[in-house]
C-alpha angles and dihedrals in degrees: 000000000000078000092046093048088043089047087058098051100066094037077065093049088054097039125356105200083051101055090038092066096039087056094049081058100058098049088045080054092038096061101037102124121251076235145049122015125359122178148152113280096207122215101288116277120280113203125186122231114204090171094060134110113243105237133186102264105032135139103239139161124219112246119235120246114291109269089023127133107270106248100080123151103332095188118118117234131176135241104250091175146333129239103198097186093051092037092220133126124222102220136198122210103241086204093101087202097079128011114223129161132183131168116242137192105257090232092063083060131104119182097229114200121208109204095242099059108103104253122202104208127209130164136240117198120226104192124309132228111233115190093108104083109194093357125117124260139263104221124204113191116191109207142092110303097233099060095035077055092056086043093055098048080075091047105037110013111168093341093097105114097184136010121198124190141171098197114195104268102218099254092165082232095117089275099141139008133219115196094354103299132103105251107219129205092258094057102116091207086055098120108035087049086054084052098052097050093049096044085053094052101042091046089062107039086050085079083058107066130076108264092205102057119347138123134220106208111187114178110200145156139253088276109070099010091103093040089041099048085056096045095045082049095057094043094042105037089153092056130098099222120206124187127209146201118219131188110227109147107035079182095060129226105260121232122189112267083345144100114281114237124247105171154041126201142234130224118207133195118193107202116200112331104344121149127181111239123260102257133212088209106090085215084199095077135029116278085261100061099046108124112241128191119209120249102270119240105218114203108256091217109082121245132187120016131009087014091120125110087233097060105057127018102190093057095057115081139117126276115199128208143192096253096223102039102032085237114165103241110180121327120223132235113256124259143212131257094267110059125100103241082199090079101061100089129195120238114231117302085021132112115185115218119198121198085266123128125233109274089010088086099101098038099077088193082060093059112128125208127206135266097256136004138299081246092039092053098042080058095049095042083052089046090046083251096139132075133212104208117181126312114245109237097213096050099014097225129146127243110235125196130172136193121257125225095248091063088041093058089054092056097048095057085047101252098128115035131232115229104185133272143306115229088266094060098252114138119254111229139210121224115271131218111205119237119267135153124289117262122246075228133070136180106161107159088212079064094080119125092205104048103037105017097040091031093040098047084048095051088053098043112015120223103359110132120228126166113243117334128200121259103256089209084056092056102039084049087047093049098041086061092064103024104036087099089044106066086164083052113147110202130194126212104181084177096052096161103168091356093254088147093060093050099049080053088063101035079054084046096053100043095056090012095250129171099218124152132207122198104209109199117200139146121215103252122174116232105252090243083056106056098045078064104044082047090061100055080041109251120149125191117279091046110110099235081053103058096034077083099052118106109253090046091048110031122007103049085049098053099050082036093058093034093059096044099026101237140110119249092261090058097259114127116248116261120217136057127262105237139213129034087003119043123184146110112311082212092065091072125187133293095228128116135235155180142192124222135180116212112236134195121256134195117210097228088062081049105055095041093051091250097119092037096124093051085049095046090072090059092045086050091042090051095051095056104286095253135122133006125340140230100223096169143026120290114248090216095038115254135046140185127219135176099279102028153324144284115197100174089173113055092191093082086048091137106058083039092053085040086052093053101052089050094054124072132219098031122152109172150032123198117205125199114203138107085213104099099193092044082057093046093048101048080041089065098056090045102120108255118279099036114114113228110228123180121207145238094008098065090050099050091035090054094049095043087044094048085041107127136043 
C-alpha cells in the first residue's frame, strides 16, 4: 500500500486532477469490506441537458450533424466564452492529456452534468390541474433523478414518510442508460454499473426519509434482486428489510426449457419504528377467494356475570314491540328493585318484554338485565344498531340482538360495509374479514400488469405506448399497508415512468379523504424506437417535436392529468370503471389538485443577487406544504403572505409583515432574505409560534455546497 501512496504522490506532482483521482480511487479500493457486496464504483454519471442555457463555463459535448447516427464526439469540453452576435461558443477540451479548442454553434451544444458538479436547482412550471380546492398538490418534476434527488433534500428533508420506486431491472433490452449510452446485456460492466447508479441515488434519497417512521419500498426482477437486497443492507444498516413475492404475470413469461415467470419482488425497508397495517385483503389469494366471516349479531339480554337485576338497575326496563312485526316501538326508562314490573301495561298491538328469561317471571332473584342502558339503546335502535330476530311461538317473545362496538368500529373505518336498512330500521351489513398481516406472498389477481397497468394506461390515454406499467390496484394495495393511518402521507417515487404511483395516491385519498401527496420524479426520455425515427427526419433533444415524445411530456403529465378530470388527452371522457375496493366511473376523476414542473440550472451568483428568484419560489412553495396559493416573484413592498408561508425580501417593513403573519392561519414558514445574521435572528424571535424561520438565500446555497459530491 506504503509503494501505491507513494505512486500517487508523484501522479499529483505531475498533474493534480490526475493524482487526485487516482488517489479517490484508492480510498474508494482501500475500504471496500472483506464482505457483502463489492463492486465497481464508474466514473460518476454524465447527463446531458438539452433544456439548458448554454453559459459561459459550462461542461458541453458537441452534437452530432442533424440526421447522423447518435453516438457523435462524446469528450467534455468547457465554455471558455460566448459570442452572442455570432451565436458561437469557444470551447476547451476537459481531457488534461492533450489541449485542444475549437469554436461551436451554440445550437450544436448540449450543457452535460456529472453528478458530482454542485447544482443549484430551481423549477419551471409547465401547467397545473386544478379540481382539489384547498387540497395539496400532486407534483410531477421532469429532470434527471439524481438532481431532482439533491433539489428535494432543501424541500423535503427527512419528511418523506414512503418511497416507492420501480427502478429499470437491467434487462439488457435498452431499458436505462448510464453515461449516455444503452447498457446491453453483453456489457461486462452491466451490473456494477446497475449498482452505481442505484447506491447514488439511495444515498441521497435516504436524507430524505423520516427517520422516525418511514418505508423504502424497491420492486425489481430475477436479474438484480440478489445484487439489489446486499446493496439496500449496506445503505440502510438501521433498517429491518423484508422481501416479497408478487404476482404480476399469472401467464407466466415463457423462457426457453425453463420455468415461466409469474412474479417480481419488493424490497422493504422499515426506518425507525415503521410497521405495515393489519389488512382485511388475504394478499395470498384473489380478492374472490378471500375467506369472509359474516357481522356478528350479540344477544341483547344479558348472559354470564354481572346479568342479574340486582346487579344493575339501569340495565333493567321495559321494550316495547309491535306484537306482529317485532318493531321497536318506545323503550321505557329503567326501574328499582322495588317496583312491580306487573304494573307496566302494553297499549294495543303491543307486547312489553323485560330482560327475563323464559321460566325465570315469577322468581324476582332470576331477573336478567340487558346488555346497555335504557339511553345507550335508544341510541343504538336510532343508529340501526339493534336487531329483531324470530318470535317464539310458546311464549311469543322476540328475539333482540344488538351490535357490539367492536363491530361498530369496523364499520366506521369502513371495513365492513353498510348496505341500507330493513323495514325496522336496523342496518344491512356486508360480510367482514377480520384484519392479519400481510402475507410475504401475494397473488392478487388485481395485481396483473397486463389487465389493470397496460388496460388501465390505455383507457386513460388511448393509444400511447409504454412498456409495462405497473397495476394501479398493486400500488394502491403496497402503499395502503404503510399510509392507511396518514392520511397527510407524502410519498416519493424518484423512477415515475407513466405516474401510477400518483394516481393510486388519489384513488387511497378519495376513498378515507386523505390529503396525501405524492412528488413523481421522471425525464423525458424518448423510447429508443422513437428516437431512431425522430434521428432520421433530423430532430435532436431539446427540439420541440423532439420532446413532445419524452416521457414525461407524453405519458406521464397526461395520465395524472386524465386521471384528475376524467378525460383523455383529446377531451373525451374516459370510458371504463376503476375496480376493486373502490368502484366508480373512471370519468369522474379526482378532486385533487396538480402541477408540472421542469428542474433548471442555477448559478449562485443569480441567486444571491434575486435574479433567479421565480425558478426558486417553487421550491419555497414546495418546502411549506405545496398548498395554496404561491409567491412567484418578488414582492413590490417587500414582503407577502400566501397560504403556506411567508416571504419578507426587505427586512426593513419586518413589523406589518410579522403583523400579516399572525393574522393569517395555517402558516409554516417564513422565509427571510437577508445576509445580516443577527437581523434574521432577531426578526426570527418575533415570528408567531409554529412558523419556522428560514433565511435565504443562505440556507439554499449552504444545502447545495454541503450535499455537493457523490
Amino acid at each position: 500500500m506504503s509503494r501505491l501512496t507513494d505512486l500517487i504522490a508523484k501522479a499529483k506532482a505531475k498533474d493534480s486532477a490526475l493524482g487526485a483521482e487516482l488517489d479517490r480511487e484508492f480510498k474508494i479500493l482501500s475500504s471496500r469490506l472483506p464482505f457483502g457486496l463489492n463492486f465497481e464504483r464508474h466514473s460518476p454519471e454524465a447527463v446531458e441537458l438539452p433544456l439548458c442555457p448554454i453559459r459561459k463555463g459550462n461542461k458541453v459535448r458537441v452534437l452530432p450533424e442533424r440526421g447522423a447516427p447518435r453516438k457523435g464526439d462524446q469528450r467534455l469540453w468547457q465554455v471558455k466564452s460566448i459570442h452572442k452576435a455570432k451565436n458561437t461558443a469557444d470551447l476547451d477540451l476537459l481531457d488534461t492529456a492533450e489541449f485542444e479548442t475549437q469554436t461551436v454553434a451554440l445550437s450544436d451544444l448540449v450543457v452535460v452534468a456529472e453528478f458530482r458538479d454542485t447544482i443549484y436547482p430551481g423549477l419551471v412550471s409547465n401547467g397545473k390541474v386544478l379540481r382539489g380546492g384547498d387540497r395539496p398538490y400532486q407534483t410531477v418534476i421532469n429532470g434527471e433523478n439524481y438532481h431532482v434527488l439533491k433539489a428535494l433534500t432543501y424541500t423535503h428533508r427527512g419528511k418523506v414518510d414512503v418511497i416507492y420506486i420501480d427502478p429499470p431491472y437491467n434487462t439488457g433490452a435498452k431499458d436505462w442508460k448510464y453515461n449516455n449510452d444503452y447498457v446491453e446485456k453483453e456489457d461486462s460492466y452491466r451490473h456494477s454499473k446497475w449498482l452505481a447508479m442505484m447506491e447514488r441515488r439511495l444515498l441521497v434519497a435516504k436524507n430524505l426519509l423520516n427517520p422516525a417512521d418511514s418505508v423504502l419500498i424497491v420492486t425489481i426482477d430475477e436479474k438484480e434482486y440478489l445484487r439489489l437486497g446486499l446493496l439496500l443492507e449496506q445503505t440502510f444498516p438501521e433498517a429491518t428489510i423484508q422481501m416479497v413475492t408478487s404476482v404480476i404475470n399469472p401467464k407466466g413469461t415463457p423462457k426457453r426449457d425453463y420455468f415461466a415467470r409469474v412474479e417480481e419482488y419488493l424490497f422493504i425497508a422499515y426506518i425507525g419504528s415503521a410497521k405495515p397495517v393489519k389488512t382485511t385483503k388475504r394478499m395470498l389469494c384473489g380478492e374472490d377467494e378471500q375467506e369472509e366471516k359474516p357481522v356478528r349479531w350479540a344477544s341483547l339480554l344479558r348472559s354470564g356475570g354481572q346479568s342479574l337485576r340486582s346487579d344493575t338497575e339501569v340495565k333493567f326496563y321495559p321494550i316495547f314491540l309491535e306484537a306482529e312485526t317485532g318493531r321497536i316501538t318506545r323503550i321505557g326508562r329503567h326501574v328499582d328493585w322495588d317496583f312491580d314490573i306487573d304494573t307496566v301495561k302494553a297499549r294495543h298491538g303491543e307486547i312489553v318484554q323485560w330482560p327475563i328469561r323464559h321460566g325465570d317471571e315469577g322468581d324476582k332473584r332470576k331477573h336478567g338485565c340487558w346488555q346497555v342502558s335504557d339511553d345507550t339503546l335508544k341510541q343504538y335502535l336510532k343508529d340501526g344498531r339493534v336487531q329483531i330476530g324470530t318470535r317464539n311461538k310458546k311464549t311469543g317473545r322476540w328475539t333482540l340482538n344488538y351490535l357490539m362496538s367492536s363491530d361498530w368500529g369496523r364499520i366506521e373505518d369502513g371495513s365492513i360495509a353498510v348496505l341500507g336498512h330493513d323495514e325496522r330500521g336496523t342496518l344491512l351489513l356486508g360480510n367482514t374479514i377480520k384484519p392479519q398481516h400481510g402475507k410475504t406472498v401475494w397473488t392478487m389477481t388485481s395485481h396483473s400488469g397486463t389487465d389493470h397497468g397496460t388496460a388501465t394506461l390505455k383507457m386513460l390515454l388511448g393509444g400511447r405506448p409504454f412498456p409495462y406499467p405497473k397495476s394501479l390496484y398493486a400500488v394502491e394495495d403496497t402503499l395502503r399497508f404503510f399510509v392507511k393511518e396518514k392520511p397527510e402521507a407524502i410519498i416519493l417515487d424518484f423512477f415515475s415512468g407513466s405516474g401510477t404511483t400518483a394516481h393510486a395516491v388519489m384513488r387511497l385519498n378519495r376513498q378515507d379523504g386523505g390529503r396525501r401527496q405524492c412528488i413523481s420524479v421522471t425525464n423525458n426520455e424518448v423510447a429508443a424506437d422513437e428516437q431512431k425515427r425522430l434521428r432520421e427526419v433530423g430532430l435532436r433533444p431539446g427540439d420541440a417535436d423532439w420532446e413532445k415524445w419524452g416521457i414525461c411530456d407524453h405519458i406521464t403529465k397526461p395520465r395524472i392529468a386524465a386521471a384528475i378530470t376524467g378525460k383523455m388527452p383529446d377531451g373525451e371522457p374516459i370510458k371504463g370503471d376503476y375496480k376493486f375496493t373502490d368502484e366508480f366511473p373512471m370519468a369522474d376523476g379526482f378532486e385533487e389538485n396538480a402541477e408540472f414542473f421542469t428542474l433548471t440550472y442555477e448559478t449562485p451568483v443569480a441567486v444571491n443577487y434575486n435574479l433567479a428568484f421565480n425558478r426558486i419560489a417553487p421550491l419555497l412553495w414546495l418546502r411549506a406544504g405545496a398548498r395554496g396559493s404561491r409567491i412567484d416573484k418578488l414582492p413590490g413592498d417587500g414582503w407577502a403572505v400566501a397560504d403556506a408561508y411567508g416571504l419578507l425580501s426587505n427586512v426593513d417593513v419586518a413589523t406589518p409583515f410579522i403583523k400579516a403573519l399572525a393574522k393569517a392561519d395555517g402558516i409554516r414558514i417564513a422565509y427571510i432574505v437577508t445576509d445580516d445574521d443577527r437581523r434574521f435572528q432577531a426578526i426570527a424571535r418575533r415570528l408567531p409560534d409554529g412558523v419556522e424561520p428560514v433565511r435565504l438565500y443562505e440556507s439554499y446555497l449552504t444545502n447545495f455546497s454541503f450535499t455537493n459530491g457523490e
